[in-house]
N, C-alpha and C positions, 0 to 999 in steps of 0.2 A: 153681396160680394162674398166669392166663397174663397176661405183662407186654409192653406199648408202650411204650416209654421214650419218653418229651416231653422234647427241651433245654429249659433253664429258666437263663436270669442275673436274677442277685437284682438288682429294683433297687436303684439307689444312698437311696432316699426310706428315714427308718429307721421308716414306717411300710408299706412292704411288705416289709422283713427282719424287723419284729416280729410281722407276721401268718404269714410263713413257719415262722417258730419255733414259734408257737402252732399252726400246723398239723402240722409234724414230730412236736412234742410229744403231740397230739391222736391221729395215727395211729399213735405209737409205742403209747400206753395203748391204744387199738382194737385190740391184736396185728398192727400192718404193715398192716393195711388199714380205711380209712375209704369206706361208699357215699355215692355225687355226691350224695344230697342233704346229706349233712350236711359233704362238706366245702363244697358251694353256700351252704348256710346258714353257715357259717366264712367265707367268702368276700366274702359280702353285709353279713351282721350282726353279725359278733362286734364288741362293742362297740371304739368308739376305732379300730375299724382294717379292719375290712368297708369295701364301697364306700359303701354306705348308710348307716355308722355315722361315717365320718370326714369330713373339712371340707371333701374336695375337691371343683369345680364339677362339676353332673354333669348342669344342662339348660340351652337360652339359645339365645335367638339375638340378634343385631347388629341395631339400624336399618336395615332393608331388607333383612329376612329373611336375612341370611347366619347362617352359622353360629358360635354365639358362641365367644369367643376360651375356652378353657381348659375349654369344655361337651363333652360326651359324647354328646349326643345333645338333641331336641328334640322333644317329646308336641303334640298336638294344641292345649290350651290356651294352647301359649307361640308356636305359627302365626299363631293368629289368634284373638280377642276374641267373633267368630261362635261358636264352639264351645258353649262355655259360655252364651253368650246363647240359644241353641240348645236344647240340653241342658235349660233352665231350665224351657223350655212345659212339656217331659215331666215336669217333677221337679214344678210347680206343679199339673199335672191330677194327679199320684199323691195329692201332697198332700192337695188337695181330696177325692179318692176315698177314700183311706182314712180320712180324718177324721185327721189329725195335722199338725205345724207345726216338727217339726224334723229336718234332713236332717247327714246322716252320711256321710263321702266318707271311707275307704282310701287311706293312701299317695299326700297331696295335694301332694308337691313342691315347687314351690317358692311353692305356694298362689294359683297364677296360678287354675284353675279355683274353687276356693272362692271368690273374687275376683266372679267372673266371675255366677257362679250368685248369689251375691246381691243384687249391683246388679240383674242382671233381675229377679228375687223381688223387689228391693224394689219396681221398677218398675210392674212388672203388681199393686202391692199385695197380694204374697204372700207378707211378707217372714216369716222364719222367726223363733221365737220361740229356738232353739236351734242356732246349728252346730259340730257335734263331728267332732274331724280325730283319725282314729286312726293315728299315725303312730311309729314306734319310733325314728326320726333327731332327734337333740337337734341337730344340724346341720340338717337341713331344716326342724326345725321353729323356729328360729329365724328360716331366710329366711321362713317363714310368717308369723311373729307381725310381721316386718318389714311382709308384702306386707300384710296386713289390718289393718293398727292402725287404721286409722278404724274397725273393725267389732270394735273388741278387748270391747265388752261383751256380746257374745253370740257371740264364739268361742271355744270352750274346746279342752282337747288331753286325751287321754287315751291308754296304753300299749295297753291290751285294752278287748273289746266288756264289761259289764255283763252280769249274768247275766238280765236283760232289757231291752227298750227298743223304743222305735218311733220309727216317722218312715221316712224316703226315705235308703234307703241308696246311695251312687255311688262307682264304682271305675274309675278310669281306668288302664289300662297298670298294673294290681295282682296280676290272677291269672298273669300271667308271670314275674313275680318270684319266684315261691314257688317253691324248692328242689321239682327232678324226680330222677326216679331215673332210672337207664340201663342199659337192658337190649340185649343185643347178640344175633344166631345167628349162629351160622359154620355151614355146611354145607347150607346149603336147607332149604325146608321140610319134605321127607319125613324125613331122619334130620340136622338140622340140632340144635344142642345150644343152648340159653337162657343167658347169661349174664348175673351183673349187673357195671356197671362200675363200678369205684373209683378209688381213688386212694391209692395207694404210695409209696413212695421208693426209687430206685435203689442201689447202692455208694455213689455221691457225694452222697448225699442231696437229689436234687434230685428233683422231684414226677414221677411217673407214672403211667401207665396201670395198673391193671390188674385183671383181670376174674375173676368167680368162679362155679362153675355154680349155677342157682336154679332156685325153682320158680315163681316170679314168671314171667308170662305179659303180653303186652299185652290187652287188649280183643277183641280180635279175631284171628281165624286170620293169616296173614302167608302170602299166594301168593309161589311161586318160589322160584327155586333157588339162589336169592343169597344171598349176607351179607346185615345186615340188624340198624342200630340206630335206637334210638327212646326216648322216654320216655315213663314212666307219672306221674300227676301226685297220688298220694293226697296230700299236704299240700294244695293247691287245693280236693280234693274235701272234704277232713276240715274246713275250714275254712267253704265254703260248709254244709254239717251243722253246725258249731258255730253260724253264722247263724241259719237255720231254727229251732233249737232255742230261741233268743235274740230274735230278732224275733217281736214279739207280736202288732203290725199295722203295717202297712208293704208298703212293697215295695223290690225292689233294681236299681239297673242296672249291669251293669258293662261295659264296652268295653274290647277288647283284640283283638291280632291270634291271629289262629286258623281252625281247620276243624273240621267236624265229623266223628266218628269215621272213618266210610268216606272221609274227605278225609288225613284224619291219618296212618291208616297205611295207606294205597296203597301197594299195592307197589312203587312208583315213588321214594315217598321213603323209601328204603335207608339215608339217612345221618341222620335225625332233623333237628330242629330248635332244635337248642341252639345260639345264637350269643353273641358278646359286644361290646360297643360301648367304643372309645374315641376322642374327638377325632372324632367324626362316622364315623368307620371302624368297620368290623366285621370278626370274625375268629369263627373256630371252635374255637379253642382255651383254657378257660378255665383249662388251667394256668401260662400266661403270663399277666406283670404280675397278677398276684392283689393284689385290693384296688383295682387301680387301674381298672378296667373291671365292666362290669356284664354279668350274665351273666342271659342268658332261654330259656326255652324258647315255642312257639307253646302255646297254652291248647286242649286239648279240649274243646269248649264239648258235645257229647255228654257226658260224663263230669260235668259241673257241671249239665248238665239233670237226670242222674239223680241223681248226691247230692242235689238240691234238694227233687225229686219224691222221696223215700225220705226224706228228713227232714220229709215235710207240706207244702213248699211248693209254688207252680203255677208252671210257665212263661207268663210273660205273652204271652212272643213271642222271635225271636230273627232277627234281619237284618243285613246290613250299615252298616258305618256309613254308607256314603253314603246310601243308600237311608235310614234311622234322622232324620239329617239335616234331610234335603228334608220329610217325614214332619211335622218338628216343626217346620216353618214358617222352612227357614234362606235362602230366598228374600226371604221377606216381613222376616226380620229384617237381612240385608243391606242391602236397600231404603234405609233409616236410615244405615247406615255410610259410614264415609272409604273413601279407596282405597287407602289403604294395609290395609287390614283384608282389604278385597274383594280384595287382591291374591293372598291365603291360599286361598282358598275354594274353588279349585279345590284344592288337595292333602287338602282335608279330605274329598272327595267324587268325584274321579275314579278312573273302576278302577284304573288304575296309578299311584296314587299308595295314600294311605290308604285312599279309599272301598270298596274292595273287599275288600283284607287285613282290613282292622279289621271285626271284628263287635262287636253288640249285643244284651246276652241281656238279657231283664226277666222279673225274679221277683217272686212275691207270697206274702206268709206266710199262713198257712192264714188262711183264713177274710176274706181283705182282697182278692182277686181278683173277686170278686162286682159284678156292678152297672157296671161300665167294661172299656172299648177301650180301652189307650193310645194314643194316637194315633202313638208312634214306629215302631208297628209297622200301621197302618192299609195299609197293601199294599207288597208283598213279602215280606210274611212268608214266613220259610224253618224256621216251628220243625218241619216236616213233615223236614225232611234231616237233624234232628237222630240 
């Protein structure tokens, strides 16, 4: 087993010395070594003391778009009010197309976008007869029930999806959360050797690197002669499969930043995609501050078209958010708005900002694709790159 030692000082908070514990303890029972997705998933979820499981602020911004004091970072919906107003056209023509009236959003945050997607529903008189937040944060899902208590008789919460269901499923910033694994080579691609990486302890018992040989492969061949790490995302893809298998009639959208396969693992990007966010900052290393930072990798959105399509479902379309956007009327819904809203609108849709990182995949469960165009994917479609 070959080891990277990472320095690590425990914070002083006695919930990241209690998540430490229970990770020491975790990879003691694992024989010395635990693979990054499941200390990821320790990391994120274990209850009470994950990032996503404990009390602390983790989106937000200030009055005049600054960055909120004690927040981690900032999604799309807490930008600007467009979003979700947005979003809403596409969610209200799925609606209508498949014949159903209630919509289901993943890992809704601080419930700005649920928020957001209603008032337009209600608007356009499409209001939904059902909205279920499937969310595992007893912490977030409080700031939720706070952010929507005018709509508290028709939003519910639930842990897991129902062994069936339908309606309009939405996931914002969801399939990069879910625990990847990390596969590394040393030695080039002709006689270069596959690792997977973990997570250990050193003498002093602080977190490290370290790596073990597998037969775990990425997707695709890997040109040159360089090192060369990356991750593979079966939790993401097992999950959209449990989907498909689950959704009866409906469809789904989810946005997240990402590439598709030939984007993903270029040879170019040698070092992966796994970063972490705290206080607006980002770092590469998620064995620091554990618990207190959120950790992601970019989403394979190749890899999620085919679990989809291999579980029965169709790909509706798959494009950028900007482009996705513009697509679904976020001019004409501007038009209406303050300026303080309008002041957002560029970051939701210019290439160097979100509009071009962020994509957008739309799925349909069998037999609900029939008969309609979404209109989010009306031109530009890129589901041809996938």
């Amino acid at each position: 087993m070959a080891r990277v030692k990472t320095e690590i000082c425990d914070e002083p908070e006695s919930l990241t010395s209690a998540l430490l514990q229970h990770l020491r303890e975790a990879i003691g029972a694992a024989g010395g070594w635990l693979p990054f997705d499941r200390f990821m998933a320790m990391a994120l979820y274990q209850p009470g003391l994950g990032y996503y499981a404990n009390s602390s602020p983790k989106f937000g911004l200030l009055p005049g778009g600054v960055a909120g004091q004690g927040s981690d970072f900032v999604t799309a919906p807490e930008l600007s009010p467009l979003f979700g107003a947005t979003l809403a056209r596409q969610v209200a023509q799925a609606l209508a197309a498949t014949g159903t009236d209630e919509v289901w959003e993943f890992g809704a945050g601080t419930g700005a976008l649920a928020l957001q997607l209603i008032d337009a529903l209600d608007a356009m008189g499409q209001a939904p007869r059902r909205y279920t937040i499937v969310d595992l944060s007893g912490s977030l899902r409080r700031r939720q029930q706070a952010t929507l208590a005018r709509h508290a008789g028709r939003v519910v919460w639930v842990d897991q999806l129902p062994d069936a269901f339908v309606g309009v499923v939405v996931g914002n910033e969801v399939l990069d959360a879910m625990p990847v694994q990390l596969l590394r080579r040393a030695g080039g691609q002709s006689d270069g050797v596959w690792h997977e990486r973990g997570v250990a302890m050193d003498a002093g018992g602080a977190l490290a690197w370290a790596d073990r040989p597998t037969a775990l492969r990425p997707p695709v061949e890997i040109d040159g002669p360089h090192d060369y790490l990356t991750e593979i995302h079966p939790q993401a893809e097992a999950f959209v499969r449990t989907l498909a298998e689950r959704l009866r009639r409906g469809a789904a959208f989810f946005i997240d930043y990402g590439f598709p396969e030939a984007e993903y693992y270029h040879p170019q990007r040698h070092m992966g995609t796994l970063i972490c966010h705290r206080a607006h900052r980002s770092d590469d290393n998620p064995l620091l501050d554990v618990g207190l930072k959120d950790i992601t990798a970019h989403v394979n959105f190749t890899g999620i078209a085919l679990a989809a399509q291999d579980a029965g479902m169709a790909v509706l379309g798959y494009t950028s958010q900007g482009r996705f956007l513009i697509n679904c009327g976020l001019l004409d819904v501007a038009r209406d708005a303050g300026p303080q809203a309008n002041a957002m609108l560029g970051k939701l849709v210019n290439e160097h900002e979100m509009g071009e990182l962020f994509k957008v995949i739309g799925l349909a469960a069998a037999g609900s694709e029939a008969g309609w165009d979404p209109i989010g994917f009306a031109a530009g479609d890129r589901t041809h790159r996938l």
